[in-house]
C-alpha positions as CSV (number, residue, x, y, z in Angstrom):
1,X,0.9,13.8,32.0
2,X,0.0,10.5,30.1
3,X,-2.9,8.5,31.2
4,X,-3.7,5.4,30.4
5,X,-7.2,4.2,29.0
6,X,-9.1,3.2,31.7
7,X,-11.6,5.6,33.3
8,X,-15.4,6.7,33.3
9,X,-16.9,8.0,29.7
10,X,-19.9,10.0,29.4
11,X,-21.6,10.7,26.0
12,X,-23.4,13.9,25.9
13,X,-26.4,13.6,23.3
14,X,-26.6,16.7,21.0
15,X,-29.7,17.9,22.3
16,X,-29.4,20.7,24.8
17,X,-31.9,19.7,27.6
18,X,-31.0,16.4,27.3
19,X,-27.3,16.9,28.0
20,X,-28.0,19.5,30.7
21,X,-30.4,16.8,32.5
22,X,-27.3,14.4,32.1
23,X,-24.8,16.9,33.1
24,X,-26.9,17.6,36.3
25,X,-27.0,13.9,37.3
26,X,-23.2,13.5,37.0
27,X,-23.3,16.9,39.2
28,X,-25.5,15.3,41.8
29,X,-23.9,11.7,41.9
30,X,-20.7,12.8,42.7
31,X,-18.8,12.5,39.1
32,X,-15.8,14.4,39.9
33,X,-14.9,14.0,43.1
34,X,-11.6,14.6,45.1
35,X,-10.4,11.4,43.6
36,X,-10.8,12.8,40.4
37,X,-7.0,13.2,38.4
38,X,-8.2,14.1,35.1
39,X,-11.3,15.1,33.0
40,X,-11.2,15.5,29.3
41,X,-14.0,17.0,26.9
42,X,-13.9,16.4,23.5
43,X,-16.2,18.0,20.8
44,X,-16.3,18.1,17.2
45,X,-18.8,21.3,15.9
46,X,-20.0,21.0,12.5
47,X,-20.6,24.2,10.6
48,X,-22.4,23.4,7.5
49,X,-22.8,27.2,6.0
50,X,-19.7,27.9,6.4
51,X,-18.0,24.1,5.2
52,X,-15.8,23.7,8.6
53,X,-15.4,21.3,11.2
54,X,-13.6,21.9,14.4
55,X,-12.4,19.5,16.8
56,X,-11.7,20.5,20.5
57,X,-10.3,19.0,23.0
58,X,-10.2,20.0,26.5
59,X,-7.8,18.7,29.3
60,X,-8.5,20.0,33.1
61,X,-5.6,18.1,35.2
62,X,-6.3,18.2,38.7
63,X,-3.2,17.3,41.0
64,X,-3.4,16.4,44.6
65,X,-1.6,19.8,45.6
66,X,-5.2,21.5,44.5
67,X,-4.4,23.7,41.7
68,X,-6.0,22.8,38.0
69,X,-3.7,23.0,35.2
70,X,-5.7,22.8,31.8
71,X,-4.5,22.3,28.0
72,X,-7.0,22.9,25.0
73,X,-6.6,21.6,21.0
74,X,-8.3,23.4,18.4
75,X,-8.3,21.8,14.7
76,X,-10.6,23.2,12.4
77,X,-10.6,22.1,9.2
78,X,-12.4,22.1,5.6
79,X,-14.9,19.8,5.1
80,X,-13.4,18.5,2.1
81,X,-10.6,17.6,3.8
82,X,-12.1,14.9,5.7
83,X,-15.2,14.3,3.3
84,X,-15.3,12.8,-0.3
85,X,-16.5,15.0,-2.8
86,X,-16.2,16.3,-6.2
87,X,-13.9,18.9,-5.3
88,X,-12.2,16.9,-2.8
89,X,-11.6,14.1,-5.4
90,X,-9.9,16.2,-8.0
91,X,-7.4,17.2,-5.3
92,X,-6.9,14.1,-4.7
93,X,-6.1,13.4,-8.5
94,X,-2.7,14.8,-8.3
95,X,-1.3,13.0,-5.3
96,X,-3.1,9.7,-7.1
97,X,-0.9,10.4,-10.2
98,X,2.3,10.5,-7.7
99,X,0.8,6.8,-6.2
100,X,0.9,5.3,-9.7
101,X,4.5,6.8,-10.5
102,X,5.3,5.3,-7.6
103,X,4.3,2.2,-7.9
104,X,5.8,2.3,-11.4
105,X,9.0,2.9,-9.8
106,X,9.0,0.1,-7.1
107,X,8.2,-2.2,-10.1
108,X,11.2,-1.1,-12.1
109,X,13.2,-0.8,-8.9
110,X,12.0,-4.4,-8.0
111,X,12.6,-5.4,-11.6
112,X,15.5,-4.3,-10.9
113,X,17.0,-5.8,-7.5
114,X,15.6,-9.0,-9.0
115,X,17.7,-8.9,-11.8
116,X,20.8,-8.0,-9.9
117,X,23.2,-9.6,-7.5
118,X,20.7,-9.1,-4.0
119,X,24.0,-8.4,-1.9
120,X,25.8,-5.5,-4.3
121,X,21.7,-4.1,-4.7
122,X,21.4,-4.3,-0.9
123,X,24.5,-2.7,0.2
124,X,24.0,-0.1,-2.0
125,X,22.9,3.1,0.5
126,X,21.4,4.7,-2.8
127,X,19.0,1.8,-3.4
128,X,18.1,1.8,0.4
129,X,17.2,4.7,0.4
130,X,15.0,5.1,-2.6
131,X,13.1,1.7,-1.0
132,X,12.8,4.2,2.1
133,X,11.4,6.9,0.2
134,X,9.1,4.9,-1.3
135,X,7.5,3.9,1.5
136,X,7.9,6.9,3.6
137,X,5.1,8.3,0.3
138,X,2.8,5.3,0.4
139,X,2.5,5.4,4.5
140,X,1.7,8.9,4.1
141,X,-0.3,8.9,0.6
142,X,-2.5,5.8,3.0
143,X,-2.7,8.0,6.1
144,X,-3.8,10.7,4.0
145,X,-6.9,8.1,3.0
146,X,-7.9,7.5,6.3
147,X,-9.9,10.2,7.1
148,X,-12.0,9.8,3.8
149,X,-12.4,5.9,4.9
150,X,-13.3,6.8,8.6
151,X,-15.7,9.9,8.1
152,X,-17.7,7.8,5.1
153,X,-18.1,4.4,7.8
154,X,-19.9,7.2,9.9
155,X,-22.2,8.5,7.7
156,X,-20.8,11.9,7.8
157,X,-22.1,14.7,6.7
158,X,-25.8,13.8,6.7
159,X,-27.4,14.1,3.6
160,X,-28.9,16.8,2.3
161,X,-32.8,17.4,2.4
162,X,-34.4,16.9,-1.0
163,X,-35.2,20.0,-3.3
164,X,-39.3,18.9,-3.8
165,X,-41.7,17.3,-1.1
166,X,-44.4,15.5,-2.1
167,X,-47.4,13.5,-0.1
C-alpha cells in the first residue's frame, strides 16, 4: 500500500540508552495505537572495518482486520560507491571519458541539426533517437553523481583520527 507523507517521525539517537529511554516513552504514551495503519523503520549501519554500508528498511502494515503484514529492504553496499575517494575516483574516470565523448557527440550532432534543414533532421527517427540516447546517458551518468554530492553535504564518513597526539 502507498501512503502518503504525512504522519509522526521519531529519530532514534545512536546511543543505546538514549534510544531505549526514547523507545520506552513512545511505549508509554501510547505511540502505536489501534489507530495506527503503518510503522516504518529505517536504518543505515555503517561498517567501517569491513568498508560496507547497509541500508534497511522495515515496513509493519497493520490493517483493520488485525493481522500484520510486514516487507523488509536490505541494500548493502561499498563505501566507495557512495563516497569519494581515490579509488572511487578512478572508477569514475572511465564513465567520465564516456561524458566527454558524449558531449563531443551532441556538439557535432548539434553542429549538425544546425546546419541542416530542422524538419528533414527532425523527422529523421535515426536522429531522434541518437538525441534519446544521449540523454538517456547524461540522466543516468547525473544520477550516478548524486550519491557522491548527497553523502559529501553530510559529512559522511567521519574523518579519521590523527596518527600522533600531542598536548
Amino acid at each position: 500500500t502507498r501512503y502518503q507523507g504525512s504522519g509522526y517521525v521519531q529519530v532514534l539517537p545512536t546511543n543505546y540508552s538514549e534510544a531505549s529511554a526514547v523507545l520506552r516513552g513512545l511505549r508509554d504514551v501510547g505511540w502505536i495505537d489501534s489507530a495506527t495503519r503503518a510503522l516504518f523503520v529505517d536504518l543505515t549501519v555503517w561498517n567501517p572495518a569491513s568498508g560496507l554500508i547497509s541500508l534497511a528498511k522495515l515496513a509493519v502494515e497493520l490493517p483493520p482486520t488485525g493481522e500484520a503484514e510486514t516487507f523488509l529492504r536490505l541494500r548493502t553496499s561499498h563505501v566507495r560507491m557512495i563516497v569519494p575517494a581515490e579509488q572511487s575516483v578512478l572508477l569514475l574516470l572511465p564513465e567520465a571519458m564516456l561524458v566527454a565523448m558524449t558531449a563531443f557527440f551532441l556538439f557535432v550532432e548539434g553542429r549538425r541539426a544546425w546546419r541542416s534543414d530542422y524538419v528533414d533532421y527532425l523527422l529523421s527517427w535515426w536522429n531522434l533517437l541518437e538525441w534519446c540516447s544521449m540523454a538517456t546517458f547524461l540522466a543516468a551518468f547525473t544520477l550516478r553523481l548524486r550519491p557522491y554530492w548527497i553523502v559529501s553535504r553530510s559529512g559522511f564518513p567521519p574523518p579519521p583520527p590523527p596518527l600522533f597526539f600531542s598536548h
